[in-house]
N, C-alpha and C positions, 0 to 999 in steps of 0.2 A: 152512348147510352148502352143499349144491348144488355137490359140485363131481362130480355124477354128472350123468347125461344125465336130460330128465327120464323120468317112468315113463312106460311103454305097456308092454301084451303082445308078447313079444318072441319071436317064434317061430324054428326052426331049432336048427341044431346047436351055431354059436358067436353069443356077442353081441360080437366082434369087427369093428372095422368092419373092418381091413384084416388080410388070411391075412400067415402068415409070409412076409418075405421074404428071400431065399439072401443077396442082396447086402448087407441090414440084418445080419443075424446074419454074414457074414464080414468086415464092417467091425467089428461087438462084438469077435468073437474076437480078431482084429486088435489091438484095442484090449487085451482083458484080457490077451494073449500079452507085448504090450507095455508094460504095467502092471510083472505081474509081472516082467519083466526086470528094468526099473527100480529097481524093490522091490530085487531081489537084487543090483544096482551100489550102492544104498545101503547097504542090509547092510555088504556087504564095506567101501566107503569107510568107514562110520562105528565097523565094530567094532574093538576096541580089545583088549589081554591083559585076561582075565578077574579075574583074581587078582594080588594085589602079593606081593613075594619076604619072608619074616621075615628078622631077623636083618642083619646089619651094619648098624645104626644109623649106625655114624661115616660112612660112602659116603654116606647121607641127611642128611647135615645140610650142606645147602647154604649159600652167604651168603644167599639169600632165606628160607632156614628158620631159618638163627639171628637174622636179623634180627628175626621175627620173637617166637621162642621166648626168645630170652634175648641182647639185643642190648648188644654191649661186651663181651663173656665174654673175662675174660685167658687162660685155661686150661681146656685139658679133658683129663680123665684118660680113662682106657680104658675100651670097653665090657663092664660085669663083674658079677659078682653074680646073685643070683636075688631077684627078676626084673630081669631084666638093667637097667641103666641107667650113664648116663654122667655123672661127676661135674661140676661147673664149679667153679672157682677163682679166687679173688679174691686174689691173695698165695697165701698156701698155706693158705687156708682155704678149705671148700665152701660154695658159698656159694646152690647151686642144683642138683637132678636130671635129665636132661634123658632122653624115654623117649618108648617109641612104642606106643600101643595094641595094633597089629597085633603087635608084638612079645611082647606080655603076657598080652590077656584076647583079640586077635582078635576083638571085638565086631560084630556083624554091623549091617551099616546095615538102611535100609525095603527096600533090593535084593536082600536078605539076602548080599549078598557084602561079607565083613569088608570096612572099611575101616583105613586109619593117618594117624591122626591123632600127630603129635610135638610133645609139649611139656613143660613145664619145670613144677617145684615147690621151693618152697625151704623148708629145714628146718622154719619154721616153719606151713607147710602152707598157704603160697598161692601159687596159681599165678601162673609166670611170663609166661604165652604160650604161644599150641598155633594149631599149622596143620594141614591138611589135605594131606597128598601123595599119596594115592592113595583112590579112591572111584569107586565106579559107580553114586550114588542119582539114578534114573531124570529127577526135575524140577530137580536139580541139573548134572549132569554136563552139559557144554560149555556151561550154560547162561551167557548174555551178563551176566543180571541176578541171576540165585539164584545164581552162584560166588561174584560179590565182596562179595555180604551174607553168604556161609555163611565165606568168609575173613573180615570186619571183626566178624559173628559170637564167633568163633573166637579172637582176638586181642583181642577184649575184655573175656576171660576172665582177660588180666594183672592182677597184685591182687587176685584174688578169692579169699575162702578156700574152704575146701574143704568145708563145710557150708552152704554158699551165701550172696547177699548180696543186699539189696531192691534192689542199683545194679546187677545184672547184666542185661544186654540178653534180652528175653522171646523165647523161640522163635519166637515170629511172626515178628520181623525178619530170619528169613530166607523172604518171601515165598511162600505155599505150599508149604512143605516143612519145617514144625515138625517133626515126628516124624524127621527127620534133623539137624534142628539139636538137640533132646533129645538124641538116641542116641549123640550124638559127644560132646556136654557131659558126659553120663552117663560115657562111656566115660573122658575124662579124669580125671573125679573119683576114680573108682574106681580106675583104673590110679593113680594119683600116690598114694594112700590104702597101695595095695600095696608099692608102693616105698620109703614113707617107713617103714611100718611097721619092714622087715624092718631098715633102715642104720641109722633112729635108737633103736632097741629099746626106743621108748617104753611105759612101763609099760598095760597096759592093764586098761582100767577098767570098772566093768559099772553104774558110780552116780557121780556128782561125787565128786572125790578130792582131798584135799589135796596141790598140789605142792611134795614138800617137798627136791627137790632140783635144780629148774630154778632158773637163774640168770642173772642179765644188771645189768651195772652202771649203779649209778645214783645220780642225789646225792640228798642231803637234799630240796633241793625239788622232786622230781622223783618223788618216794617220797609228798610230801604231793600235789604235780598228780593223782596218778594212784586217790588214795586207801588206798595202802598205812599212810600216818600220818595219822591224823584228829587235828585240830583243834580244841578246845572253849576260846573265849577269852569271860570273865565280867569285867565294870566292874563297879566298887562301887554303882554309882548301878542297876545290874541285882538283883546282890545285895539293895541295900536294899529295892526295889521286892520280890522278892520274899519278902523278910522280913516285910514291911508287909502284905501278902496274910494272911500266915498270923493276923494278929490279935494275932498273942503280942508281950508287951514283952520282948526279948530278944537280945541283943547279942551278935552273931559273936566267936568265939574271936579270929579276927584282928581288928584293929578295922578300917574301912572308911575310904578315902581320899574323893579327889573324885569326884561323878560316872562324872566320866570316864575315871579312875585305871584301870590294868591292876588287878584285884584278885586274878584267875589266868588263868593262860593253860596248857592241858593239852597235850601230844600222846602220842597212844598208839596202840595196832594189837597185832597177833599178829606175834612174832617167830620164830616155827616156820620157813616156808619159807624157805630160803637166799636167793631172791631178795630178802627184807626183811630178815634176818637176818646175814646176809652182807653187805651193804649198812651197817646199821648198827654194826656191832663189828667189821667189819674181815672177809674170808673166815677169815681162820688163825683169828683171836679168837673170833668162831663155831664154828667146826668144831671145839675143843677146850672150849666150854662147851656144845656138844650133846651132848658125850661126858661129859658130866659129869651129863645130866637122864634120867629114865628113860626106858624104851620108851615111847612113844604116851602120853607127857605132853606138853603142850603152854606155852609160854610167852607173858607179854605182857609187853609192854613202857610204861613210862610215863616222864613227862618234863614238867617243870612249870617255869615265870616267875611270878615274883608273888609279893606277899606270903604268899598263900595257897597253900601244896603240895599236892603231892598226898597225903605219909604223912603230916604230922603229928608226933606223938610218942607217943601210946597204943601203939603198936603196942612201946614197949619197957618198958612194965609189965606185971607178973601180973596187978595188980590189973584191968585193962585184957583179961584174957587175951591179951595180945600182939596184937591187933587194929587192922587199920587201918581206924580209924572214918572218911577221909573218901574214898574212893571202893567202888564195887564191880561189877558187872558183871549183868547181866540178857539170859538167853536163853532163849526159852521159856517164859517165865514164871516162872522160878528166878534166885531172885538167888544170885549167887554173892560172898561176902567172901575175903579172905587175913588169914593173919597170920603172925608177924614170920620163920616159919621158910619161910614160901614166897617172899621177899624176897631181894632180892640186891641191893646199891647199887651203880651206877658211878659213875667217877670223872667229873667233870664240869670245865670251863674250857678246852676244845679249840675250835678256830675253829670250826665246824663241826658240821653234824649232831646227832645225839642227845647228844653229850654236850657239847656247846655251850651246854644250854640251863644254869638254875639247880641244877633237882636229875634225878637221872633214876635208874630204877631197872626191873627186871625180876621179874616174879614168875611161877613156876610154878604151873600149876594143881594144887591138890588131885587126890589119883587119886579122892576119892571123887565130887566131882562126874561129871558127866555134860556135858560141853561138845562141839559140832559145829562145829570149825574152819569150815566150808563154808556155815554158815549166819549168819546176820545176828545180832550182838546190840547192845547198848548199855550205852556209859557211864553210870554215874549217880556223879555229882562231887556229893558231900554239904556242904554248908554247915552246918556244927555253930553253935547260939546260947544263949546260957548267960543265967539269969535266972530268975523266981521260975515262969515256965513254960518249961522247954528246950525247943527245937523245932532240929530238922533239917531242911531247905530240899536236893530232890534238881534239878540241874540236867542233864538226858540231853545225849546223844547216841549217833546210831546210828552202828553199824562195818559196813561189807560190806565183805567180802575183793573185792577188785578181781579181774575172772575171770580175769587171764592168771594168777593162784596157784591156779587149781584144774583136775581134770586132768576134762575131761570124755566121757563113754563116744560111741565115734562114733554117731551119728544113724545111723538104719537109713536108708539111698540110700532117697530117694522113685521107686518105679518108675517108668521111664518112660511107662507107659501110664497111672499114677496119676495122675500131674500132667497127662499128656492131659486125662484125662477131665476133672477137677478145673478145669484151667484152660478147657474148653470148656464150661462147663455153661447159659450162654445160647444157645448155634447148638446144643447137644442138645435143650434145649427147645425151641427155633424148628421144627427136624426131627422133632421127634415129634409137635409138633401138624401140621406137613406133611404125613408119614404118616399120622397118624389121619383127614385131610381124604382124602385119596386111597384109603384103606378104607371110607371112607363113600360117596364117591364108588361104589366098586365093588358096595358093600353095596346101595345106592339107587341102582343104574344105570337101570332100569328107570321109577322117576319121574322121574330128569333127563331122558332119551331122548324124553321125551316133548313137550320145549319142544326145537323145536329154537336158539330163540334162548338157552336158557340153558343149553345144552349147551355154544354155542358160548363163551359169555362164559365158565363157568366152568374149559374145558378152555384154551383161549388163555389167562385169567389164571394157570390152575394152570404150562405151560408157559413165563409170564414167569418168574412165582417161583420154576420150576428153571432158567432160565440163568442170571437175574439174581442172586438169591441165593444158590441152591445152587451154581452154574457157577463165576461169576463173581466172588461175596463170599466166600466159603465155599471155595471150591475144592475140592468136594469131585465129580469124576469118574471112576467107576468104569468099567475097564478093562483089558485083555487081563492088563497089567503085575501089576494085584490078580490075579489067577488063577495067574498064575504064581508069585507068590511065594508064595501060599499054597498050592500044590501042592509047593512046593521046600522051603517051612519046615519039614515035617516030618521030611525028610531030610537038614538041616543042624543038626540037635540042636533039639529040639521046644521050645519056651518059647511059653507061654500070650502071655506079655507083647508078642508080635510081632502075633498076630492082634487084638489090644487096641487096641494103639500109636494107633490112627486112630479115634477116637472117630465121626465121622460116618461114615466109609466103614466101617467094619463095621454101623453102623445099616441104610444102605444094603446093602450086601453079603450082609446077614443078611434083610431085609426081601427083597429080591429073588431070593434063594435059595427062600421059604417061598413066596413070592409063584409061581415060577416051578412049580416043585413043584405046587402046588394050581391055578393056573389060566393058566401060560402066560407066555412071555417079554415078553409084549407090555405088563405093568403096570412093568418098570423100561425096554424101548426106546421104547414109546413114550408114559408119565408122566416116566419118575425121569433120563432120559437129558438132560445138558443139552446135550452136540452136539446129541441128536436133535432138543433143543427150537428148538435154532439152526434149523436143518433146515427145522424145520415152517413155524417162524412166518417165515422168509426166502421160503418157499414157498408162504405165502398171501399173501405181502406181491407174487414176483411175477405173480402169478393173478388180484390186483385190480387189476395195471397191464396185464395182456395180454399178458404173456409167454408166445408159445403154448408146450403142456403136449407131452410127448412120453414113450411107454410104448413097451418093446419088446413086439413080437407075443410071443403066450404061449409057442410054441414055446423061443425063444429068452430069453426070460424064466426060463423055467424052469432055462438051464444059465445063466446067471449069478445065479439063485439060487446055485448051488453057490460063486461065487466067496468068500463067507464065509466058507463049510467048508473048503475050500482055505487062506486066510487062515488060520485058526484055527488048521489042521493043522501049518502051515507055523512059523508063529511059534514055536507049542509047542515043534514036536521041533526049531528050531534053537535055541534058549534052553533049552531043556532038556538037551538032549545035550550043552551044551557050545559048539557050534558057534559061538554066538552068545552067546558069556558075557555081552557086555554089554548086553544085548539092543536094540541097535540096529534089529532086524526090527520090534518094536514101534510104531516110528516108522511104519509103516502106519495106526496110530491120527493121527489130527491133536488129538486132544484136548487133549493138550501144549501144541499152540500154541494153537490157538482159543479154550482153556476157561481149564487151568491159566493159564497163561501171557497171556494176552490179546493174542495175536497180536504179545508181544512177543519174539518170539525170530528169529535169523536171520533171513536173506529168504527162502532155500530151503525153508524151512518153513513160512512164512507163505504162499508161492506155494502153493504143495500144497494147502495146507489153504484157503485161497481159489480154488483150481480145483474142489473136492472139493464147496464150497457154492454155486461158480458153476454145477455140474452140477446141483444140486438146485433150481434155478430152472424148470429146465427140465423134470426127472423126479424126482417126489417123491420124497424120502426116497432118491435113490440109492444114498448109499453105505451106509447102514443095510442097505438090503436086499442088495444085492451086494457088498461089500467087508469089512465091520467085522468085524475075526476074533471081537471079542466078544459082538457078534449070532450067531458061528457056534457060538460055544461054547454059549450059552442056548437057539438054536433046536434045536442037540442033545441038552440036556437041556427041552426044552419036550417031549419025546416022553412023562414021564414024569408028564403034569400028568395030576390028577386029577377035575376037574372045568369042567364048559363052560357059561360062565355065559351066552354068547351067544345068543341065541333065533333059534329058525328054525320056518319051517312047511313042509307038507308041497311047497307050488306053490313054496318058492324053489326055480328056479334048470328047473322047469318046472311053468307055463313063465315063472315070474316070473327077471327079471335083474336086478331094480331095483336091489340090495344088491350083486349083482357088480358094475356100473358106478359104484357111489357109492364101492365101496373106496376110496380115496385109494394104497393101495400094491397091490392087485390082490389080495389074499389068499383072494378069495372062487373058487372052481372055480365052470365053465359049469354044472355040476352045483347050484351053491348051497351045496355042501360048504362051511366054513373050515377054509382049510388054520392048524391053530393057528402052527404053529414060522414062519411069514410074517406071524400078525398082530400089530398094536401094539398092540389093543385102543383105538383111538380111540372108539368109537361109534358111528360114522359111522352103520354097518348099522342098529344102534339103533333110532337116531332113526328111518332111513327106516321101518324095521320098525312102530315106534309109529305114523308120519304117517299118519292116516284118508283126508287130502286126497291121498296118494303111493303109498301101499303098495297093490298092483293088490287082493290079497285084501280087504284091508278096506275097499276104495272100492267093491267087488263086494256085500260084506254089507251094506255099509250102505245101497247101493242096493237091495237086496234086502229091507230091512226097511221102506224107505220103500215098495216097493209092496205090501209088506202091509200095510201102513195103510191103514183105509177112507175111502174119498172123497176121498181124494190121487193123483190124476192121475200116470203114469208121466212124463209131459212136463215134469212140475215138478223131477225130479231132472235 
């Protein structure tokens, strides 16, 4: 520690070495008069219109927005419909929507002022491209580095469907500022969702649905690429092998070639949706044999090469009950057969396709079964064998409907603060064991205080761990900006999901609330702070080089305490009222740059905020104490803490000053009073308070019990 003077009884009125001086405090004034100027030229430079205009979409689509959103567009129709949107055209077909968030749902960004994001979706529900033209989220906005990832962001969202895709760029990649990269992804999806619904009057669905009137053309092999025609091809030399398995002497109705001979070759699938249906008998020839099947029967389709078919001939005697003994159908564990009245033959010898092949033929299902278009079944292609033990030989195959035939119900949007949390669940874990270490810390202040070597090691470690990882890896710095948006969220339509959105800073936010409440501002300014952290440890770093240390007299001291309240005051009512829509005042904070940001943004801000930490070289913890609006907001409510865990005795402060002069930020009165809403809770007093070898009281008793020891000479103490 040591960085008080060391102890003596310190008599008199102040333990000041030097009285206030006039010309020291009218150069301060000077200084803070001139400050706040500055502050307010920046203001004005930096603020910008609060809000973006709704409405005339076609005036915003610039060539840098279409280039982006939907680049090469032959045509675009008029801005129309609800919710509004504008068509694009390929020839005279639409071929893409093109729409603006702010126009539609007005989704509020982390600034909580809507943003508009414009982009495109096409019929089939993926996005074309979406940008950004207007936004005010505070780590984004003119930033050098977070614009043009929140753009490449943004634009990499072209091709993506709208129930999302494992190739879509992760929040993070916009630096610092996921919860604005969610809230705009979020915002596109749902916007384009609304849009499509209303133009394409897609049916909608509440469970997987058969589609049985979407369509798009396609050939024969293109039908089997995709799985809409399955494939089942058997060699004789297969056949016989599994003939040979069963044991039986018994010989196939057809007789079996070579090995290697085609012995059948099957293709089949479900002819219901138009897109397979349609495809294979032609649109008209379909649509006039659908009119022909009953409601909510379903049809399949088969088609066979080879010696060996698929019907057979049973299927055209009584004696046979009309049955086609060599295939049938298995779903769920129900076999399903036909016979000869569920049948319908086509004509076969056409280049092409299904009726291309040898025989081919269609059969509807029985009403009395129970079949799930939408669900998986299987062929089973029967091998009939005649002889003194008949046996049947089943050779499968499975069907899945290919999913673009099925209509599926939309996925509930994962909330954006869901997917926060979800996707942060290692830095929640990291932060909670952070936290729990630092309530331990508070809990056992009283046996750490007591070493002052491991006071020191574990306080300086804890303050790496909040630049370094919480500052710096994490980016996670609470700040004037969180206060205000949570003061404004209530009043711009309340949603849970906004105070959520930031999985570590409401840990922080919420820990430091309960924290301040119960015992004082000084467990987030001076633990959870990673400026502060910056602050401290630049400030012992130059204390060990010799950088002389400089304190205003207490007088003076005292009114630039207020400049935080001021600060505080200021920021608030211009970003609140309006004034300051985009809260450019803010920029009072350097956190942005230092923390967030890592001192990479502008110059102008980087200067700042390295003049802010070159002053703390000199006077600890400067602007913490005098400037940071959000130290003024906490030390306003530090009035309301309930309990003082700091230990004092009766002689601090008379006539003990040991703990006034060890303060590191002065917070102690001549009195021996702590003033709370001043202090950081470092220790410091602590420790001295524990030190037997320092603290004037306990170096008093303890000499006083050595001369009541007998035969222990007072000279020996």
């Amino acid at each position: 520690m040591g960085r008080g003077n060391s102890t003596a009884w310190t008599r008199g009125t102040s333990p000041l070495p030097n009285p206030p001086s006039q010309a020291a405090e009218g150069i301060a004034s000077r200084f803070s008069v001139f400050f706040l100027a500055w502050l307010a030229l920046l203001a004005v430079a930096l603020a910008s219109p609060a809000f973006a205009e709704k409405g005339k979409l076609r005036e915003r689509l610039t060539p840098d927005v279409m280039a982006v959103v939907y680049p090469g567009a032959e045509r675009l129709g008029p801005e129309e419909g609800a919710p509004p949107a504008i068509a694009v055209y390929r020839g005279d077909k639409i071929v893409a929507y093109i729409f603006s968030t702010l126009d539609i749902i007005a989704a509020p960004g982390y600034s909580v002022i809507p943003f508009d994001v414009i982009a495109g979706v096409e019929p089939n529900g993926r996005i074309t491209g979406a940008k950004v033209v207007f936004h005010h989220e505070p780590y984004v906005y003119q930033d050098a580095v977070r614009q043009p990832q929140l753009d490449t962001f943004l634009a990499a969202e072209a091709g993506m469907p709208l129930n999302g895709s494992p190739y879509q760029l992760p929040p993070n990649f916009v630096a610092q500022s996921t919860i604005t990269a969610r809230l705009m992804r979020a915002a596109v999806h749902d916007t384009a969702r609304m849009v499509l619904h209303t133009r394409l009057g897609r049916q909608v669905v509440t469970v997987p649905t058969l589609d049985v009137e979407g369509f798009a053309l396609k050939s024969w092999n293109e039908l089997i690429a995709e799985g809409s025609v399955a494939r089942l091809r058997l060699t004789s030399g297969e056949v016989a092998a599994a003939l040979a398995k069963t044991g039986a002497a018994a010989a196939p109705e057809v007789p079996l070639g070579k090995p290697d001979d085609l012995y059948s070759e099957v293709f089949f699938g479900l002819l219901t949706p138009a897109a397979i249906g349609g495809n294979l008998l032609g649109v008209r020839n379909f649509a006039e044999y659908r009119r022909r099947i009953p409601q909510g029967r379903h049809v399949l389709f088969f088609a066979s090469n080879g010696p060996y078919d698929f019907h057979g001939t049973n299927h055209w005697w009584k004696a046979h009950d009309y049955r086609f003994d060599r295939i049938r159908i298995v779903q769920d564990g129900q076999a399903i057969g036909f016979v000869h009245e569920d049948y319908q033959a086509l004509l076969t010898g056409a280049a092409e396709g299904i009726q291309s092949q040898k025989e081919a033929g269609l059969f509807t299902l029985p009403a009395t079964v129970v079949f799930d278009p939408v669900k998986p079944w299987r062929l089973e292609l029967l091998v009939n064998a005649a002889g003194p033990n008949p046996v049947t030989v089943a050779f499968p195959l499975e069907y899945r409907l290919p999913a673009a035939h099925i209509l599926m119900p939309d996925e509930p949007a994962v909330a954006a603060w869901v997917e926060a949390w979800r996707d942060a669940r290692v830095n929640i874990a990291i932060l909670a064991v952070l936290l729990t270490a630092l309530t331990a810390i508070f809990v056992f202040q009283a046996q750490l205080a007591r070493s002052r070597f491991a006071h020191r090691l574990v306080r300086n470690g804890f303050l790496a761990v909040v630049l370094v990882w919480l500052g710096w890896i994490a980016g996670v710095q609470l700040s004037i900006v969180n206060v205000i948006n949570y003061v404004q969220a209530p009043f711009r339509g309340f949603d849970i999901g906004f105070y959520l959105a930031e999985p570590l800073m409401v840990m922080i936010a919420a820990y430091t609330l309960v924290s301040v409440v119960l015992i004082g501002r000084g467990v987030f300014c001076g633990w959870l702070c990673p400026f502060g952290a910056l602050q401290e440890l630049l400030g012992q770093a130059s204390r060990a080089l010799g950088v002389p240390q400089w304190n205003p007299p207490a007088a003076l001291e005292k009114r630039l305490w207020m400049g935080k309240y001021i600060a505080a005051a200021a920021v608030l009512a211009l970003v609140l009222s309006g004034i300051d829509g985009s809260g450019a005042t803010a920029e009072i904070e350097p956190f942005k740059t230092a923390i967030t940001s890592k001192f990479t943004r502008a110059w102008p801000y980087v200067l700042y905020a390295g003049a802010l930490l070159g002053i703390g070289l000199f006077s600890e913890r400067a602007y913490c104490r005098f400037l940071c609006p959000l130290g003024g907001v906490l030390a306003a409510l530090d009035r309301l803490h309930l309990i003082d865990l700091l230990k004092r005795r009766p002689e601090c402060g008379n006539p003990c000053h040991l703990c006034e002069r060890s303060c590191p930020v002065r917070a102690i009165e001549p009195t021996g009073k702590i003033i709370m809403a001043e202090c950081f809770q470092c220790l410091d007093c602590q420790v001295e308070y524990y030190d037997d070898k320092r603290c004037p009281p306990l170096v008093q008793a303890a000499k006083r019990r050595q001369e009541a020891r007998p035969g222990v000479p007072v000279a020996a103490m």
